[in-house]
C-alpha positions in Angstrom: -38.3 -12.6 -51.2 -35.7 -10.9 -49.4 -32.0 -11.2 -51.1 -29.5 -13.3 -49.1 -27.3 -11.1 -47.1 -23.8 -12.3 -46.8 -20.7 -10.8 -44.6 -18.3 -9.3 -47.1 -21.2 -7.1 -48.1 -19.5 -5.3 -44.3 -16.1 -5.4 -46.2 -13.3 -7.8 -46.6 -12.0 -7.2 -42.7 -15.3 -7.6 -40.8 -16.4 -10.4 -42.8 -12.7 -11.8 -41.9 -13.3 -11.1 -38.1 -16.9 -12.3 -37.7 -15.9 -15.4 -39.2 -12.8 -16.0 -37.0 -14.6 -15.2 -34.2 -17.8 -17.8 -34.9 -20.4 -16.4 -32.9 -24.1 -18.2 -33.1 -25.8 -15.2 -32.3 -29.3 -16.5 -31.8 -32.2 -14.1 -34.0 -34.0 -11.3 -32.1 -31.0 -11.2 -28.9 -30.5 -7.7 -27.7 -26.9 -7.0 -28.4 -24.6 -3.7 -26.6 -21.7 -2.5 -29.1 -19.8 -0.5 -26.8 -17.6 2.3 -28.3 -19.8 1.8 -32.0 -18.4 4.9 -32.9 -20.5 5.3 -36.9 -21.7 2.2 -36.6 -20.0 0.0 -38.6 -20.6 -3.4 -36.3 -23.9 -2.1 -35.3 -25.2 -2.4 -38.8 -23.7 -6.1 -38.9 -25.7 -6.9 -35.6 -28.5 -5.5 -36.6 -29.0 -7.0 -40.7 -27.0 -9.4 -40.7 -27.2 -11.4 -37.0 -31.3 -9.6 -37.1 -30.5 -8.8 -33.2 -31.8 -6.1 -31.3 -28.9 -3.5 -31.6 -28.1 -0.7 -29.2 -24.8 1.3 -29.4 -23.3 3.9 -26.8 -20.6 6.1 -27.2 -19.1 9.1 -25.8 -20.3 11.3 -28.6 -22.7 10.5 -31.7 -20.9 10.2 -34.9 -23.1 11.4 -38.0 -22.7 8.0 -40.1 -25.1 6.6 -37.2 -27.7 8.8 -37.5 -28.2 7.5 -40.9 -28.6 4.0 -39.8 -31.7 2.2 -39.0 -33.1 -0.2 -36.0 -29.9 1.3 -33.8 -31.1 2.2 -30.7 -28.2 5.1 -29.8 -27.3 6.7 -25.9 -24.4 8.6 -25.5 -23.0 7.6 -22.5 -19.8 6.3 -20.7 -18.5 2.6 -19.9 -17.8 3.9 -16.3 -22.4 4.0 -16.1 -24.0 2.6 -18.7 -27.5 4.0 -18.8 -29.0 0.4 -18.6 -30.2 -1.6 -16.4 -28.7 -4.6 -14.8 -28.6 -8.2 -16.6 -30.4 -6.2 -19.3 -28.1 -7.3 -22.6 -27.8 -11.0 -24.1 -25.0 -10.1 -25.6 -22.0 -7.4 -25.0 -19.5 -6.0 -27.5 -16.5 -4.1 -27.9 -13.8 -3.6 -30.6 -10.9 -1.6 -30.2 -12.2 0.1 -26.9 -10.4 -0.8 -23.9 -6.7 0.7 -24.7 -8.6 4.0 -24.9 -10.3 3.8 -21.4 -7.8 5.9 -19.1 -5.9 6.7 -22.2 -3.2 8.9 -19.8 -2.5 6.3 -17.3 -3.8 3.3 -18.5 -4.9 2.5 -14.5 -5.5 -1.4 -14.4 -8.2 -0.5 -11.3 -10.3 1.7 -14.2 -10.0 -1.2 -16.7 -11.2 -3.2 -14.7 -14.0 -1.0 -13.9 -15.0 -0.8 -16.9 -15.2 -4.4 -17.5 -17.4 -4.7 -14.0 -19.8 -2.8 -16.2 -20.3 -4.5 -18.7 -20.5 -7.7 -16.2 -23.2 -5.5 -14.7 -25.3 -5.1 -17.5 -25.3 -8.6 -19.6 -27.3 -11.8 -19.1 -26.8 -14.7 -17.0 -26.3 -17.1 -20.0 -25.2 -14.1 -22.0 -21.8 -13.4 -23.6 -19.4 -10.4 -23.2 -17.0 -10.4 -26.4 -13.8 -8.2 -26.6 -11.9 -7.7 -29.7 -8.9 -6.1 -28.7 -5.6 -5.1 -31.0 -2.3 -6.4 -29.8 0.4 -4.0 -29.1 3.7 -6.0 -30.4 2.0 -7.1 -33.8 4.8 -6.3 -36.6 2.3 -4.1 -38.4 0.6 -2.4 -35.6 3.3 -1.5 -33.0 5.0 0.7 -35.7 1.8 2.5 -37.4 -1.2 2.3 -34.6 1.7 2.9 -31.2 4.3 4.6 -32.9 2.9 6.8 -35.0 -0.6 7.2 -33.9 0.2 7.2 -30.4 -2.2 4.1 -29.9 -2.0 2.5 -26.4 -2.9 -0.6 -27.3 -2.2 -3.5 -24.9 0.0 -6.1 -24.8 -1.2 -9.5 -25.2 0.2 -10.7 -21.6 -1.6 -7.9 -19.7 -4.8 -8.4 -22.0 -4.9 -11.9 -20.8 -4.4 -11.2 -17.4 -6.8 -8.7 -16.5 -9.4 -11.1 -18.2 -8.9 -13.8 -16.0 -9.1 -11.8 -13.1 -12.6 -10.3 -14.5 -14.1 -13.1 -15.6 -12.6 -16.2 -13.4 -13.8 -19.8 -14.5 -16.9 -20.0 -11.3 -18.5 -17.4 -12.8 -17.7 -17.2 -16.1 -17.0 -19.8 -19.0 -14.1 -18.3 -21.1 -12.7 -18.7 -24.9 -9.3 -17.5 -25.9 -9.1 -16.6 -29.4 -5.8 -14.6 -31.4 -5.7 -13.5 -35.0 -4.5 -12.2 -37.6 -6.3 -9.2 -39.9 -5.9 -6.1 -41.5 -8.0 -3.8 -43.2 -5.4 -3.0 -46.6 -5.4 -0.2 -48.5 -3.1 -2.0 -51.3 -1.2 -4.7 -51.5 -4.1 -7.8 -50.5 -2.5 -10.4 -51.6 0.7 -9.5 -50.7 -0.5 -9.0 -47.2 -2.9 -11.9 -46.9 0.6 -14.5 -47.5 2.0 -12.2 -44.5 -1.1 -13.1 -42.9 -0.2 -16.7 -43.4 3.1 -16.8 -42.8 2.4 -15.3 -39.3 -0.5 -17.5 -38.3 1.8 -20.3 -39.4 4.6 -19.2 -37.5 2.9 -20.2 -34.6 3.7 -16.8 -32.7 0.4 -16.0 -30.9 2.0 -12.9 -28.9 2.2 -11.0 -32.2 -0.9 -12.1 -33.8 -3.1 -8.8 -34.6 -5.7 -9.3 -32.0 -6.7 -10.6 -28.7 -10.4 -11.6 -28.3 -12.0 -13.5 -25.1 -15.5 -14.2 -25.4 -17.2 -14.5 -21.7 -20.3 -16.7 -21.4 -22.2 -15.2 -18.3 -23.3 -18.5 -16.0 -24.0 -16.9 -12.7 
């Protein structure tokens, strides 16, 4: 009998963000993680949800290689090498602030989120997990120091509505807060608290819309 798999087995932050994010992924659904870099959410598709898992990425990191049932193409989010209404399910974590990292041109964001329109389901579901640029913890480590782009949660909601508007798509707003830690937890999960609590959804960690595909 196969041994009960459950999400922290992924680590404390993915089981955190899968949970938040309450997805009924239905068994055997072919699934797109765009940007999977090694692979991390890929594996989680794949043995946890038991969905059909592709990944793409500019490059092919090595930890992918080693993983199995991932169906890899390098490729771009400008032409995915799929064809259209081909994926039940789209993903992408931490993706969309490097598309155009120079510029950051809205028309090539936008782009890129056509594609990934072009390639899913009617009925299916594009999710975006995206970090938020003015989050107390991130602006000064991931922007500052790490020269992350990320966007702000004002512009992340407004380029969603204008991709996904409500006659073709049915939309679900959802901000939170979570942190991988590398000391500190439970010092850093009462932050996590206090923040939620505060009732401050602009600085919550991440944005996420989750895009239901009805025509």
């Amino acid at each position: 009998m196969r041994k009960k798999i459950t999400l922290q087995k992924y680590g404390e932050f993915i089981a955190q963000t899968f949970t938040v994010l309450n997805i009924p992924f239905q068994k055997g659904k072919r699934i797109l993680d765009v940007g999977c870099g090694g692979g991390e959410y890929c594996e989680v598709f794949s043995e946890f949800y038991d969905l059909d898992t592709y990944g793409i990425d500019i490059y092919k990191d090595e930890k992918i290689k080693n993983l199995k049932d991932i169906k890899f193409k390098t490729g771009s989010i400008f032409d995915i090498k799929f064809r259209n209404n081909y994926f039940d399910y789209v993903f992408l974590h931490d993706v969309l602030h490097h598309v155009d990292e120079k510029k950051q041109s809205k028309k090539k964001h936008k782009n890129a989120l056509e594609e990934l329109k072009r390639v899913t389901k009617k009925g299916g579901k594009i999710i975006i997990v995206e970090a938020n640029r003015y989050n107390p913890l991130f602006y000064p480590h991931m922007v500052r120091m790490r020269k992350h782009d990320h966007w702000k949660q004002s512009y992340f909601n407004e380029i969603m509505r204008e991709v996904f508007p409500p006659t073709e798509y049915e939309t679900q707003y959802i901000y939170f807060e979570a942190h991988a830690y590398p000391w500190g937890r439970k010092m850093w999960k009462m932050y996590e608290k206090l923040i939620e609590a505060s009732k401050m959804k602009r600085f919550l960690a991440y944005n996420v819309v989750i895009a239901q595909k009805n025509k």
